[in-house]
mmCIF entry with sequence, helices, sheets and N, C-alpha, C, O atoms, coordinates in Angstrom:
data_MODEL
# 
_entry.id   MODEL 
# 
_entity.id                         1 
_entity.type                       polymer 
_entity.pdbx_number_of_molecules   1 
# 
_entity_poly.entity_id                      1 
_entity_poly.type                           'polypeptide(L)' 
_entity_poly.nstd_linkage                   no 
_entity_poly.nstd_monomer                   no 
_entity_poly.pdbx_seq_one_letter_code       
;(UNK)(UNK)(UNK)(UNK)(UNK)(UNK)(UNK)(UNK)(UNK)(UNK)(UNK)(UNK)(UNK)(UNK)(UNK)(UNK)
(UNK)(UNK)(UNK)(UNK)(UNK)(UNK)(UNK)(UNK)(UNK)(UNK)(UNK)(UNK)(UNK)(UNK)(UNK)(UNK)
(UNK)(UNK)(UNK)(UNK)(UNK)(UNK)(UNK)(UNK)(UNK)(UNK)(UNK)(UNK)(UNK)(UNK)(UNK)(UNK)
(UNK)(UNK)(UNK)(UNK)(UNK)(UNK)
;
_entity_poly.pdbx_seq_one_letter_code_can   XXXXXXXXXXXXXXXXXXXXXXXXXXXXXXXXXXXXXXXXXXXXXXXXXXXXXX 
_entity_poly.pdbx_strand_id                 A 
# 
loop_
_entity_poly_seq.entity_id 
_entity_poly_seq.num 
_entity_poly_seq.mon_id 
_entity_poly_seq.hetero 
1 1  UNK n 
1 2  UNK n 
1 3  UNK n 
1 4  UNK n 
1 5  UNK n 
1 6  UNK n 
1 7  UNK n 
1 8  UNK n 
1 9  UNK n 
1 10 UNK n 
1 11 UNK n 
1 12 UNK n 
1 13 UNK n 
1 14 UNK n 
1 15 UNK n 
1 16 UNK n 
1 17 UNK n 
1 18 UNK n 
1 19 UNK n 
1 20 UNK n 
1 21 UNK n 
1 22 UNK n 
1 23 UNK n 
1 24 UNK n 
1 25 UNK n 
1 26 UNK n 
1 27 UNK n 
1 28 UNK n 
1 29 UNK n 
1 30 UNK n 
1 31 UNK n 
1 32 UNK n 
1 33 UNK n 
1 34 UNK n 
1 35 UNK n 
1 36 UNK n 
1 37 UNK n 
1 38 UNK n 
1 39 UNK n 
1 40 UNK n 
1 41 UNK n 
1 42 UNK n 
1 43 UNK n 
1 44 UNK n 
1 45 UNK n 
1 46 UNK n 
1 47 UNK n 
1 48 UNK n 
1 49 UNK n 
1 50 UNK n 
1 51 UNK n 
1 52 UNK n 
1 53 UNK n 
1 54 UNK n 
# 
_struct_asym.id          A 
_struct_asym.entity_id   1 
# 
loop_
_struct_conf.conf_type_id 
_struct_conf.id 
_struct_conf.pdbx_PDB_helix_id 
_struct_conf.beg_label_comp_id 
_struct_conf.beg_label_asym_id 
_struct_conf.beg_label_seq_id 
_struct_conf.pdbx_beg_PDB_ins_code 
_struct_conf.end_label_comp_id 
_struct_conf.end_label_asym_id 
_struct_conf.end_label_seq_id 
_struct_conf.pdbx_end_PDB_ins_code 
_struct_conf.beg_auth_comp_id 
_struct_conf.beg_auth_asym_id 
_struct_conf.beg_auth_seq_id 
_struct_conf.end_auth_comp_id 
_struct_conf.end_auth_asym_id 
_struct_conf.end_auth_seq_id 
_struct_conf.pdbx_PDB_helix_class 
_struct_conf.details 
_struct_conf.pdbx_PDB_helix_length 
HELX_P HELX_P1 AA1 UNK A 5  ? UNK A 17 ? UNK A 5  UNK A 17 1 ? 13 
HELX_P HELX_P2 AA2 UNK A 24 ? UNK A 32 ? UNK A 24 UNK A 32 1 ? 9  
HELX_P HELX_P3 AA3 UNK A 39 ? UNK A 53 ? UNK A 39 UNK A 53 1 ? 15 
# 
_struct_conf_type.id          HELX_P 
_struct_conf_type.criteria    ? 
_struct_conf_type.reference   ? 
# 
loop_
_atom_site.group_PDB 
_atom_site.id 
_atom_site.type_symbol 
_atom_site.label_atom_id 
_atom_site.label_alt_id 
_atom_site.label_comp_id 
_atom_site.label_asym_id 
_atom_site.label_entity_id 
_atom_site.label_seq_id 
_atom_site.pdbx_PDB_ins_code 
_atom_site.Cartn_x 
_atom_site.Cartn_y 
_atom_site.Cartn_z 
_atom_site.occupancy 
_atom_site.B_iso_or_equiv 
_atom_site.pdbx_formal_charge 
_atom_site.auth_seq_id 
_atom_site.auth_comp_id 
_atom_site.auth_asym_id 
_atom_site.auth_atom_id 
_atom_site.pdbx_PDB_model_num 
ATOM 1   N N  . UNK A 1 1  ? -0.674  59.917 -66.540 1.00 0.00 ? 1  UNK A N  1 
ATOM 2   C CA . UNK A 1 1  ? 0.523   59.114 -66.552 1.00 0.00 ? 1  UNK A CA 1 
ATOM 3   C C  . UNK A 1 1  ? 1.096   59.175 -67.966 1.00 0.00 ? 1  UNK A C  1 
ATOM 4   O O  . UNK A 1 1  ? 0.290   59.236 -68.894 1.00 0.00 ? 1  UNK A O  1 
ATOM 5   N N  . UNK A 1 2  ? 2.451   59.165 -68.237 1.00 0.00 ? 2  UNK A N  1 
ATOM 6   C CA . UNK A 1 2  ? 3.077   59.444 -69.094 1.00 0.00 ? 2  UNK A CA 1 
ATOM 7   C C  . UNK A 1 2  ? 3.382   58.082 -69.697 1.00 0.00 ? 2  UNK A C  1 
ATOM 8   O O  . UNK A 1 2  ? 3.508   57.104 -68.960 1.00 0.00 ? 2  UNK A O  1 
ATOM 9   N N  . UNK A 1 3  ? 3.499   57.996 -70.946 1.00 0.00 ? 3  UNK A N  1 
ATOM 10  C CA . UNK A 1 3  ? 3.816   56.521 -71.563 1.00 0.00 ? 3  UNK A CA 1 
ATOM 11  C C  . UNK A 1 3  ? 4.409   57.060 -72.945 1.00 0.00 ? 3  UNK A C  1 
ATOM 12  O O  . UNK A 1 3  ? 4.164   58.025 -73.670 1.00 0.00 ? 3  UNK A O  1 
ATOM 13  N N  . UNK A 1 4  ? 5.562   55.675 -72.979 1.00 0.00 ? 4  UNK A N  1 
ATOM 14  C CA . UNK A 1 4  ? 6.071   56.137 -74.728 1.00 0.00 ? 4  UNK A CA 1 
ATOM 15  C C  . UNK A 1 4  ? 4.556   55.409 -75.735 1.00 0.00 ? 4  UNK A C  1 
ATOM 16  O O  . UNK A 1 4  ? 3.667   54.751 -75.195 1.00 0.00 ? 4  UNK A O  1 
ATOM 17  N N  . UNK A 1 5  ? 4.595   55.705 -77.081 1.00 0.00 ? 5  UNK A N  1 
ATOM 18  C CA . UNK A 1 5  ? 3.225   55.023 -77.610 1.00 0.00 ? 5  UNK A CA 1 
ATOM 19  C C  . UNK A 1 5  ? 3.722   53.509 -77.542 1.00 0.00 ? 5  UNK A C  1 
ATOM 20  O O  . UNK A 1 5  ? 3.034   52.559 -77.168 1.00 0.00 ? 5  UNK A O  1 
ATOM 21  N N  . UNK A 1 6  ? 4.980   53.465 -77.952 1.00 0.00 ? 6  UNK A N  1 
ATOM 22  C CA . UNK A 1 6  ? 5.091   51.419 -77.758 1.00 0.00 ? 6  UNK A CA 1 
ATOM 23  C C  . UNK A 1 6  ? 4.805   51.144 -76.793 1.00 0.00 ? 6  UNK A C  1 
ATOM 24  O O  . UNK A 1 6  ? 4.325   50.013 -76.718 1.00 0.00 ? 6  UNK A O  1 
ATOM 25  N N  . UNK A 1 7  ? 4.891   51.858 -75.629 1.00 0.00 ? 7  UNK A N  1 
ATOM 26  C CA . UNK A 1 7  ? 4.407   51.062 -73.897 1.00 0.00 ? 7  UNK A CA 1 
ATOM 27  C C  . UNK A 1 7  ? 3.010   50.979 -73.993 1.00 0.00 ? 7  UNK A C  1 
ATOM 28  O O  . UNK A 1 7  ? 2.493   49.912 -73.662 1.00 0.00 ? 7  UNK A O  1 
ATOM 29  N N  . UNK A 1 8  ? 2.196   52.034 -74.438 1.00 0.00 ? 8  UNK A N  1 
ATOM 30  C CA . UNK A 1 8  ? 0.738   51.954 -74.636 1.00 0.00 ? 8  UNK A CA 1 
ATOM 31  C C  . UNK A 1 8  ? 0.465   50.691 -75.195 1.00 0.00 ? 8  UNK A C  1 
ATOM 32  O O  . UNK A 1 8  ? 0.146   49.600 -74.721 1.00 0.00 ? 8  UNK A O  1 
ATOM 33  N N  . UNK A 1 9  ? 0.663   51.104 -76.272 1.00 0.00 ? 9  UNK A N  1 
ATOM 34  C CA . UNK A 1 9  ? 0.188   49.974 -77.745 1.00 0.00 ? 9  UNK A CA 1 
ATOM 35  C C  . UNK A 1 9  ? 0.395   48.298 -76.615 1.00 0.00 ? 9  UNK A C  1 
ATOM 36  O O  . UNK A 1 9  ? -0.530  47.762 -76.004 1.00 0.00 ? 9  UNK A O  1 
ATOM 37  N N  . UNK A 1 10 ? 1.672   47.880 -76.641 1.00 0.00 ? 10 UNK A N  1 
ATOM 38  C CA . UNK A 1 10 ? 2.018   46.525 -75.658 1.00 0.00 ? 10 UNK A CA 1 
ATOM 39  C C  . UNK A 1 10 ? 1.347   46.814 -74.440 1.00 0.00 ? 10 UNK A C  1 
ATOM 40  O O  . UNK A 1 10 ? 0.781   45.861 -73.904 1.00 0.00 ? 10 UNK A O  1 
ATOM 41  N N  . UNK A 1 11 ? 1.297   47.751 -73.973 1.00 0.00 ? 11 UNK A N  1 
ATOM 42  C CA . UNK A 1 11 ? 0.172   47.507 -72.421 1.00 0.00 ? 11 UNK A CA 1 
ATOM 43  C C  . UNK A 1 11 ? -1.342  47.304 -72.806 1.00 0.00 ? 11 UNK A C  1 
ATOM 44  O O  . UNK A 1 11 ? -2.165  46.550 -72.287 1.00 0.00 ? 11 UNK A O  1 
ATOM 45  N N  . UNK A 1 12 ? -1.518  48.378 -74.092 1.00 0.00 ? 12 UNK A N  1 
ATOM 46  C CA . UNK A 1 12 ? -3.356  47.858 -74.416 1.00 0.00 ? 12 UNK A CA 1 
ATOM 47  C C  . UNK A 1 12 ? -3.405  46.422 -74.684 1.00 0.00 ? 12 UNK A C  1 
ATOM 48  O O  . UNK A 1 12 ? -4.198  45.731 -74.044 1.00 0.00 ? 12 UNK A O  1 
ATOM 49  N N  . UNK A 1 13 ? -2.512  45.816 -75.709 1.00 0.00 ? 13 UNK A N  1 
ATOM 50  C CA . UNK A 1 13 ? -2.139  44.988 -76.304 1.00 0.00 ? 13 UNK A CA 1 
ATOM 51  C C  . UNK A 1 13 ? -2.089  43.074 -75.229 1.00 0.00 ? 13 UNK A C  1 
ATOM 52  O O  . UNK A 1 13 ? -2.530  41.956 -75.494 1.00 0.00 ? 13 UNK A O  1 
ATOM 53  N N  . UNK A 1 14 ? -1.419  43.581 -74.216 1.00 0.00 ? 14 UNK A N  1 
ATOM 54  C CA . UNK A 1 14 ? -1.668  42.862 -72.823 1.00 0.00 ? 14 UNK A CA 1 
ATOM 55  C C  . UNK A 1 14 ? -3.254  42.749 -72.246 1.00 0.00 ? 14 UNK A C  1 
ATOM 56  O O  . UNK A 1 14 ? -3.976  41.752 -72.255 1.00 0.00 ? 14 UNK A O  1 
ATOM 57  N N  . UNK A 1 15 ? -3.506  43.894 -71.820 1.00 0.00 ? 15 UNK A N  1 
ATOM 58  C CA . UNK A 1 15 ? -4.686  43.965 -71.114 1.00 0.00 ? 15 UNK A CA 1 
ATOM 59  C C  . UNK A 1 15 ? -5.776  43.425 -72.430 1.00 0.00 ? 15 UNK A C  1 
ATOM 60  O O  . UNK A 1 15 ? -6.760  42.991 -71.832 1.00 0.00 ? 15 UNK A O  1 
ATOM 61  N N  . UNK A 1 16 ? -5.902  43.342 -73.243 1.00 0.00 ? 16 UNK A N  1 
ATOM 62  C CA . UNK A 1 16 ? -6.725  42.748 -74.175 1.00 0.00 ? 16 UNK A CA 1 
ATOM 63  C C  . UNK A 1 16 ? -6.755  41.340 -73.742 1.00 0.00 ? 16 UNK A C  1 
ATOM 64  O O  . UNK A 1 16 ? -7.667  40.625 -73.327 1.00 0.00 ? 16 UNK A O  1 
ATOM 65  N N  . UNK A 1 17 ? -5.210  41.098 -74.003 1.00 0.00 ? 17 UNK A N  1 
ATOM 66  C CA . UNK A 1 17 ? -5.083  39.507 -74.305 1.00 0.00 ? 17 UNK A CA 1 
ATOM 67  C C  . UNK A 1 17 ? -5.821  38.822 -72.872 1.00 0.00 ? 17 UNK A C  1 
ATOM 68  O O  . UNK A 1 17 ? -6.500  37.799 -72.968 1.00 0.00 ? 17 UNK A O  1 
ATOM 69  N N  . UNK A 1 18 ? -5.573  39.601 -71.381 1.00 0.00 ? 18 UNK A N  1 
ATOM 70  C CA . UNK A 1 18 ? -6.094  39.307 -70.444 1.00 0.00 ? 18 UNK A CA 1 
ATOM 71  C C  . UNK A 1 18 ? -7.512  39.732 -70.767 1.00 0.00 ? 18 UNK A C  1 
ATOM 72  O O  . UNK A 1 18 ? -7.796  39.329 -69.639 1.00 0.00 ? 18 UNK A O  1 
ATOM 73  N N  . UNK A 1 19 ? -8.283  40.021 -71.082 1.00 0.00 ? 19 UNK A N  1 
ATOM 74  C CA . UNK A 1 19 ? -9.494  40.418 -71.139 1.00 0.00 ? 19 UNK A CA 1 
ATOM 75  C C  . UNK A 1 19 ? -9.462  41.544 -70.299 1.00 0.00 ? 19 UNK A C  1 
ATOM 76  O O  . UNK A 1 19 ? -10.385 41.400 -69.498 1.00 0.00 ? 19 UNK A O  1 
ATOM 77  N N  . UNK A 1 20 ? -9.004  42.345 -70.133 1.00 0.00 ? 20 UNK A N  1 
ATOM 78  C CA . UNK A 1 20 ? -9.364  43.266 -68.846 1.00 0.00 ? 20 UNK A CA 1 
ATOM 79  C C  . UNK A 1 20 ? -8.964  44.969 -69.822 1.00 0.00 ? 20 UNK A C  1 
ATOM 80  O O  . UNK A 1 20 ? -8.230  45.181 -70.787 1.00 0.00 ? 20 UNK A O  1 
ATOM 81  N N  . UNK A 1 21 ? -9.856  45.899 -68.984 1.00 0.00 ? 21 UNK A N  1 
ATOM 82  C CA . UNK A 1 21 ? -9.429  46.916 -68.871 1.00 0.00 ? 21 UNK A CA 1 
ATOM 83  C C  . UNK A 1 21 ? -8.254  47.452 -68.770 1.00 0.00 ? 21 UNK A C  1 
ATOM 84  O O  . UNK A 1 21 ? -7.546  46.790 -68.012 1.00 0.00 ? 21 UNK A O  1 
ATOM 85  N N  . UNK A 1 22 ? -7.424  48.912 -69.462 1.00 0.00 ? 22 UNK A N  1 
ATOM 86  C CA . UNK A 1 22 ? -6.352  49.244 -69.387 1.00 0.00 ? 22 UNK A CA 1 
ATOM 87  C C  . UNK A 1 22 ? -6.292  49.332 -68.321 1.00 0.00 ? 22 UNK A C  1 
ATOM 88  O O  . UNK A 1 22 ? -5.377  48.782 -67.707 1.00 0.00 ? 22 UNK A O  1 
ATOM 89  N N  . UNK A 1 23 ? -7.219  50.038 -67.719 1.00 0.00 ? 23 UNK A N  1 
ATOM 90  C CA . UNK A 1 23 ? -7.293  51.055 -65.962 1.00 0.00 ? 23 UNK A CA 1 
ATOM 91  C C  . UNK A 1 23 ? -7.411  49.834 -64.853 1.00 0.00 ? 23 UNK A C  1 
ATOM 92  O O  . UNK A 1 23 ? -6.926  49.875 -63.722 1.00 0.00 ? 23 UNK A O  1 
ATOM 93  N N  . UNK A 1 24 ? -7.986  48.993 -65.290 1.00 0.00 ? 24 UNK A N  1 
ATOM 94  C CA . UNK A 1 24 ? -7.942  47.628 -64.679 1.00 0.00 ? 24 UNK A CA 1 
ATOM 95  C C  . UNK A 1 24 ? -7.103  47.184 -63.998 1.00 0.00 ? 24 UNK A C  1 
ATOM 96  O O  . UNK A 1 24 ? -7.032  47.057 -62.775 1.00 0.00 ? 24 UNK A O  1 
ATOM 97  N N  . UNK A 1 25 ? -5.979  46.764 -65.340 1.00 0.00 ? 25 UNK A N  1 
ATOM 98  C CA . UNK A 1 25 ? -4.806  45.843 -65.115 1.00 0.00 ? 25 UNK A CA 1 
ATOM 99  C C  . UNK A 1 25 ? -3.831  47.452 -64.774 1.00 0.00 ? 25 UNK A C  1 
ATOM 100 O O  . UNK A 1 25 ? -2.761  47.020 -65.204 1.00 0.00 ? 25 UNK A O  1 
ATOM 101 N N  . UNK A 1 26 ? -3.636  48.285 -64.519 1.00 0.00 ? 26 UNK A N  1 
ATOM 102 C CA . UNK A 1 26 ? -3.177  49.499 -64.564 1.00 0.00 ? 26 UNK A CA 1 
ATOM 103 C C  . UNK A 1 26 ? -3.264  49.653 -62.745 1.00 0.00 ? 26 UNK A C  1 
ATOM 104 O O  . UNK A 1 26 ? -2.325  49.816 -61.966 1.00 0.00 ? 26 UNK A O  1 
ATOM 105 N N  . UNK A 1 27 ? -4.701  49.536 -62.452 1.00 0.00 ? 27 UNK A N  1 
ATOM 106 C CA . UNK A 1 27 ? -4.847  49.437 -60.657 1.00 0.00 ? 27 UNK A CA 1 
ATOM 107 C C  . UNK A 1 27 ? -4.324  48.081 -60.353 1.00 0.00 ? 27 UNK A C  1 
ATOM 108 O O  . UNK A 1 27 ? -3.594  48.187 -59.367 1.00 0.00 ? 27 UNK A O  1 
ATOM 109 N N  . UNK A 1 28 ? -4.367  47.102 -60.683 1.00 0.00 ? 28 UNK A N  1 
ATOM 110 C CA . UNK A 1 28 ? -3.457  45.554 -60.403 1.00 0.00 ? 28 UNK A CA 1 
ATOM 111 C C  . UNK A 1 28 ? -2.287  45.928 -60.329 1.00 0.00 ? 28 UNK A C  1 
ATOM 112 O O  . UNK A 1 28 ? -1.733  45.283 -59.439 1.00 0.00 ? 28 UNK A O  1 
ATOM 113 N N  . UNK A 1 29 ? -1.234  47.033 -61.063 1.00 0.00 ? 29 UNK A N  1 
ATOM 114 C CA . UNK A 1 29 ? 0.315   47.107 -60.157 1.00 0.00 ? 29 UNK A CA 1 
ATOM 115 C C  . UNK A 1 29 ? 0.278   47.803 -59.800 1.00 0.00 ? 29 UNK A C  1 
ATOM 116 O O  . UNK A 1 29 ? 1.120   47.837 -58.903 1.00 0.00 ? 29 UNK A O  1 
ATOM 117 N N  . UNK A 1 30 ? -0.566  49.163 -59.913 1.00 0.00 ? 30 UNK A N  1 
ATOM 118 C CA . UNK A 1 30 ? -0.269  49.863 -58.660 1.00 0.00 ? 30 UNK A CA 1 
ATOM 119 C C  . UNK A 1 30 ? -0.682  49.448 -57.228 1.00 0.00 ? 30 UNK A C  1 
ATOM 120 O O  . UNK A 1 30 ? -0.387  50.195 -56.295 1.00 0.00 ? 30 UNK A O  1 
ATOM 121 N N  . UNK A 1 31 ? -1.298  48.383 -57.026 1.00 0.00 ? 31 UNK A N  1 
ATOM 122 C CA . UNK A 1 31 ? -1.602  47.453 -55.967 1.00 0.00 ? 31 UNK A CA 1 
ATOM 123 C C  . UNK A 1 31 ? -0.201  47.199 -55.442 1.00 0.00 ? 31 UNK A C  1 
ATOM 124 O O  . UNK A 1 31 ? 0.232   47.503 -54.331 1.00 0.00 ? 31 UNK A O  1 
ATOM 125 N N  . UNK A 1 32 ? 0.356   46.664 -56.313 1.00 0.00 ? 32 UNK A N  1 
ATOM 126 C CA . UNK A 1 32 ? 1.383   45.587 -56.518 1.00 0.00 ? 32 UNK A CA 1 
ATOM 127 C C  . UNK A 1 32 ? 3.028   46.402 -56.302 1.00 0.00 ? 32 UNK A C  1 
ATOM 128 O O  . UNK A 1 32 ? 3.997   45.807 -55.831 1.00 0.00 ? 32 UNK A O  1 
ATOM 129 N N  . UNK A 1 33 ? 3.047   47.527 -56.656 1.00 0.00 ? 33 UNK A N  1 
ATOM 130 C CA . UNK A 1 33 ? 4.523   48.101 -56.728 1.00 0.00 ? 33 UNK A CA 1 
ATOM 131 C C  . UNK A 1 33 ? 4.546   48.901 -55.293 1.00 0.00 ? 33 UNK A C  1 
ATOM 132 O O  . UNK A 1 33 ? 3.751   49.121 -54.380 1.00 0.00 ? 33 UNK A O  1 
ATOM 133 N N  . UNK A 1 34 ? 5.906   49.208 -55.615 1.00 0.00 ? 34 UNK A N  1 
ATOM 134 C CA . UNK A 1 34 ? 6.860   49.628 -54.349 1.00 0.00 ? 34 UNK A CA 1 
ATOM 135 C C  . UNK A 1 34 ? 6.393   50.850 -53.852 1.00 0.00 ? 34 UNK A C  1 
ATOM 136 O O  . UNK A 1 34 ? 6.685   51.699 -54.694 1.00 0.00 ? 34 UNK A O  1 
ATOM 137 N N  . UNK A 1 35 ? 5.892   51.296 -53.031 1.00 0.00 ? 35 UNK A N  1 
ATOM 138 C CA . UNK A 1 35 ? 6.104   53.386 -52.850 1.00 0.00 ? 35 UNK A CA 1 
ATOM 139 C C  . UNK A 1 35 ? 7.204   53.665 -53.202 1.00 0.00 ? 35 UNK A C  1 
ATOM 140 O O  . UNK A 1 35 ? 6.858   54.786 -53.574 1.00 0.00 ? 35 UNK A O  1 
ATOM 141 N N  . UNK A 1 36 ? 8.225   53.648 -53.419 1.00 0.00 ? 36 UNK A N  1 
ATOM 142 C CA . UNK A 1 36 ? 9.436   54.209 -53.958 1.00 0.00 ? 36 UNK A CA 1 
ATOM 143 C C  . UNK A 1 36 ? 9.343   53.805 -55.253 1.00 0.00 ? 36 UNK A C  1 
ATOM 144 O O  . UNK A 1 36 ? 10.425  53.689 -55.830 1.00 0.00 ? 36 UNK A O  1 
ATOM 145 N N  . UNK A 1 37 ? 8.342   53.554 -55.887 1.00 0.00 ? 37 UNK A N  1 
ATOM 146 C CA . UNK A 1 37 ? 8.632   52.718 -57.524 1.00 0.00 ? 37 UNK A CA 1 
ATOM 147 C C  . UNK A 1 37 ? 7.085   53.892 -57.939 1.00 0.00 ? 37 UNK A C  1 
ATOM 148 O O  . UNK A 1 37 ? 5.990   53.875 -57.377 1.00 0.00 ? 37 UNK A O  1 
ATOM 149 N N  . UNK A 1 38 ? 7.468   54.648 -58.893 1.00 0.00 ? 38 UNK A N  1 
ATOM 150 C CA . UNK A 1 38 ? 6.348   55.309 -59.821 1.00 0.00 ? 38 UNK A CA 1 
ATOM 151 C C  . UNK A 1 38 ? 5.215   54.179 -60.657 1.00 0.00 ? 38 UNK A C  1 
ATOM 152 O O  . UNK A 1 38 ? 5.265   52.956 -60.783 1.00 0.00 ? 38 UNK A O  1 
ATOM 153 N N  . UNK A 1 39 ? 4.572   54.833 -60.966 1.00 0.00 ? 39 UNK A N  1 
ATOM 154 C CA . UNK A 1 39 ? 3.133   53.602 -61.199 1.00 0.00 ? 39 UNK A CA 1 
ATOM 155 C C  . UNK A 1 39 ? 4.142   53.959 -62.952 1.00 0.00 ? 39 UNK A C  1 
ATOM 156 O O  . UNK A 1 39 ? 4.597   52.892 -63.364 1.00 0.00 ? 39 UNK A O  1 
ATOM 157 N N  . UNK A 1 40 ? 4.429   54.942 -63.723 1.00 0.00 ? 40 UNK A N  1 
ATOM 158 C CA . UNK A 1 40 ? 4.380   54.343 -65.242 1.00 0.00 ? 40 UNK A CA 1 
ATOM 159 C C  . UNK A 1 40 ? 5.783   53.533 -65.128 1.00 0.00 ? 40 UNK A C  1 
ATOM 160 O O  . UNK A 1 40 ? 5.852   52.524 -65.829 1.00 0.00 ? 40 UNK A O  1 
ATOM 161 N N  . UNK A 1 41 ? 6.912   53.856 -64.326 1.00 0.00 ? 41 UNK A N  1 
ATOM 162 C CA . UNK A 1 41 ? 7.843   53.117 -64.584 1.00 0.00 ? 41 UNK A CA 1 
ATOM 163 C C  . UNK A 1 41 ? 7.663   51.124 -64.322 1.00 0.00 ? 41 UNK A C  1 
ATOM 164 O O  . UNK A 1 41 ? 8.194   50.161 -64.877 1.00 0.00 ? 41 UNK A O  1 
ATOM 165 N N  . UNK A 1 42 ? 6.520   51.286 -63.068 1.00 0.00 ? 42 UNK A N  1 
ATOM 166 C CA . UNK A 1 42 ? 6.125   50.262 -62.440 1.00 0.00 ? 42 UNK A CA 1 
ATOM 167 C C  . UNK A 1 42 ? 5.224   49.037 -63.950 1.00 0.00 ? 42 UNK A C  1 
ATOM 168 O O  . UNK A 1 42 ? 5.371   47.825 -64.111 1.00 0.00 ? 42 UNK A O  1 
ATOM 169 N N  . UNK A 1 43 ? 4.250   50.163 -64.875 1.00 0.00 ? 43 UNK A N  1 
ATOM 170 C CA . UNK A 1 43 ? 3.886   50.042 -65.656 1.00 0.00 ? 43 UNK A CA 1 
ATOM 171 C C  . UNK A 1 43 ? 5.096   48.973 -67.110 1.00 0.00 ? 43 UNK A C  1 
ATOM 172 O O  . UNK A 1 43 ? 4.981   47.927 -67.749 1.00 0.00 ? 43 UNK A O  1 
ATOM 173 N N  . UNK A 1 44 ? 6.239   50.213 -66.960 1.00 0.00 ? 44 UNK A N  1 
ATOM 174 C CA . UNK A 1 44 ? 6.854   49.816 -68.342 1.00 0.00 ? 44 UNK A CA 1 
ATOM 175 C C  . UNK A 1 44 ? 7.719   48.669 -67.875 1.00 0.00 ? 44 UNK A C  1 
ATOM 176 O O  . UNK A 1 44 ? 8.109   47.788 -68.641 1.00 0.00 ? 44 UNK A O  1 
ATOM 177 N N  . UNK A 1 45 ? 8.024   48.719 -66.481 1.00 0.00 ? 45 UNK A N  1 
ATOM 178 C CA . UNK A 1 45 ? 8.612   46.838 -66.348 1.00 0.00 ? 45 UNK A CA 1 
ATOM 179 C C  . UNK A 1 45 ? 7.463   45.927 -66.563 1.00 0.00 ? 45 UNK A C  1 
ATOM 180 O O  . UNK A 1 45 ? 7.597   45.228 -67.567 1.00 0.00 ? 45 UNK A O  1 
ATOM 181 N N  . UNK A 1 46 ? 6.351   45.744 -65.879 1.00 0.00 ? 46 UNK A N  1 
ATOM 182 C CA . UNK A 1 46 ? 5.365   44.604 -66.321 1.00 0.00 ? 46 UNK A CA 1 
ATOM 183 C C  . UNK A 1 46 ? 5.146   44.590 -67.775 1.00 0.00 ? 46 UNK A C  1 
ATOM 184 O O  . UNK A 1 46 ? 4.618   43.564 -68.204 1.00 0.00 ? 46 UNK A O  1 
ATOM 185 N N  . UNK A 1 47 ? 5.442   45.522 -68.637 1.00 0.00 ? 47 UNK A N  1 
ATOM 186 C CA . UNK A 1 47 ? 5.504   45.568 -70.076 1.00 0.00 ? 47 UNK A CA 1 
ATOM 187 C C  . UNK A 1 47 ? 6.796   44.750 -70.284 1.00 0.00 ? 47 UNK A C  1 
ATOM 188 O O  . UNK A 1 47 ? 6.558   43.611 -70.684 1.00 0.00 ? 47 UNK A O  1 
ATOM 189 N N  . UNK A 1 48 ? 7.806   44.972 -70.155 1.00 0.00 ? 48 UNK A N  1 
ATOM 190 C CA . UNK A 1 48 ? 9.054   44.398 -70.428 1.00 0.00 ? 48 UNK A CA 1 
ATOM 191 C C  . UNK A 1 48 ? 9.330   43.051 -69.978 1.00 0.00 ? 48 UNK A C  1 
ATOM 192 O O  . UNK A 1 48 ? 10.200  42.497 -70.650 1.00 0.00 ? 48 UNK A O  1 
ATOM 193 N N  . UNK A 1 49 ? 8.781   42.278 -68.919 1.00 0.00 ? 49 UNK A N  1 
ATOM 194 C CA . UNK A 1 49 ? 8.967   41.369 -68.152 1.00 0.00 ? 49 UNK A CA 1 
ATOM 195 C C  . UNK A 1 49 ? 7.897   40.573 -69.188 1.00 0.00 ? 49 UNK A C  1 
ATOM 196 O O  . UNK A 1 49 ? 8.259   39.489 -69.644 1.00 0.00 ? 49 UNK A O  1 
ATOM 197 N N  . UNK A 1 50 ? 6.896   40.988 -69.466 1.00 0.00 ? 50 UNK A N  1 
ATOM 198 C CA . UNK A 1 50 ? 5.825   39.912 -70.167 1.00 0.00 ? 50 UNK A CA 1 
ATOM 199 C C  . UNK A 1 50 ? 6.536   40.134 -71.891 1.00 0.00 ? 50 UNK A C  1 
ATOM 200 O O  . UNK A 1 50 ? 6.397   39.055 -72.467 1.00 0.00 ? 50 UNK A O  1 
ATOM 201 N N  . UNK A 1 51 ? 7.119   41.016 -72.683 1.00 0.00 ? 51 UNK A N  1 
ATOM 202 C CA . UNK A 1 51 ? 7.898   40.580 -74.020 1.00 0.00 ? 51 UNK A CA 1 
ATOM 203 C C  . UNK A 1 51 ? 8.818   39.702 -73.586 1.00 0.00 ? 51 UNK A C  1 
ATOM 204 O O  . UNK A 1 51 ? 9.040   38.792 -74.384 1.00 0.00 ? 51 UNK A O  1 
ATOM 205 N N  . UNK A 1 52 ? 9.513   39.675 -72.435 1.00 0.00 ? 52 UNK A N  1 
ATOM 206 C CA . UNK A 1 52 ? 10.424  38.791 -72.231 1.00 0.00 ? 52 UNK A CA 1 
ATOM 207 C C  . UNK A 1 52 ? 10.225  37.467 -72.260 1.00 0.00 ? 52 UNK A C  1 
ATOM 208 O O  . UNK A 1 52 ? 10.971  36.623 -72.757 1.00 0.00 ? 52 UNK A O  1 
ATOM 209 N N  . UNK A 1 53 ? 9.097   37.287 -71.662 1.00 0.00 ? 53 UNK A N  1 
ATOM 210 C CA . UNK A 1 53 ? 8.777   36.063 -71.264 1.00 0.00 ? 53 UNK A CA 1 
ATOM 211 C C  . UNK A 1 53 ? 8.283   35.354 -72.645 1.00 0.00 ? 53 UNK A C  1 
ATOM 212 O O  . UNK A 1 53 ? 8.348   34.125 -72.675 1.00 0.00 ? 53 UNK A O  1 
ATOM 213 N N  . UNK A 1 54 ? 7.837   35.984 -73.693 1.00 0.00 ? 54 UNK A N  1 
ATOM 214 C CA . UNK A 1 54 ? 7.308   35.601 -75.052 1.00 0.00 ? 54 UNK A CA 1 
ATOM 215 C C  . UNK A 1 54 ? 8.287   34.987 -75.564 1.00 0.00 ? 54 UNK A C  1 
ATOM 216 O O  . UNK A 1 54 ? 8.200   34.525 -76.701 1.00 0.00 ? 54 UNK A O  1 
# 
């Protein structure tokens, strides 16, 4: 899966703060997203939605 390094960095950065694994919280939206929705794009909104919320 393809990621810019800021999506990394804020997604490791997340999954820390949750205690969890990248691959972890990584299988939690791909649970969670659309079949028509790609897992990194699916990825860089739950990134964007949680800075938002800060």
């Amino acid at each position: 899966m393809s990621l810019e390094p800021e999506f990394w960095d804020a997604f490791r950065k997340i999954a820390a703060e949750e205690g969890k694994p990248i691959n972890v919280l990584a299988a939690e939206i791909d649970v969670a997203r659309g079949a028509d929705v790609g897992l990194a794009s699916a990825i860089r909104v739950f990134v964007l939605r949680r800075v938002m919320e800060r």
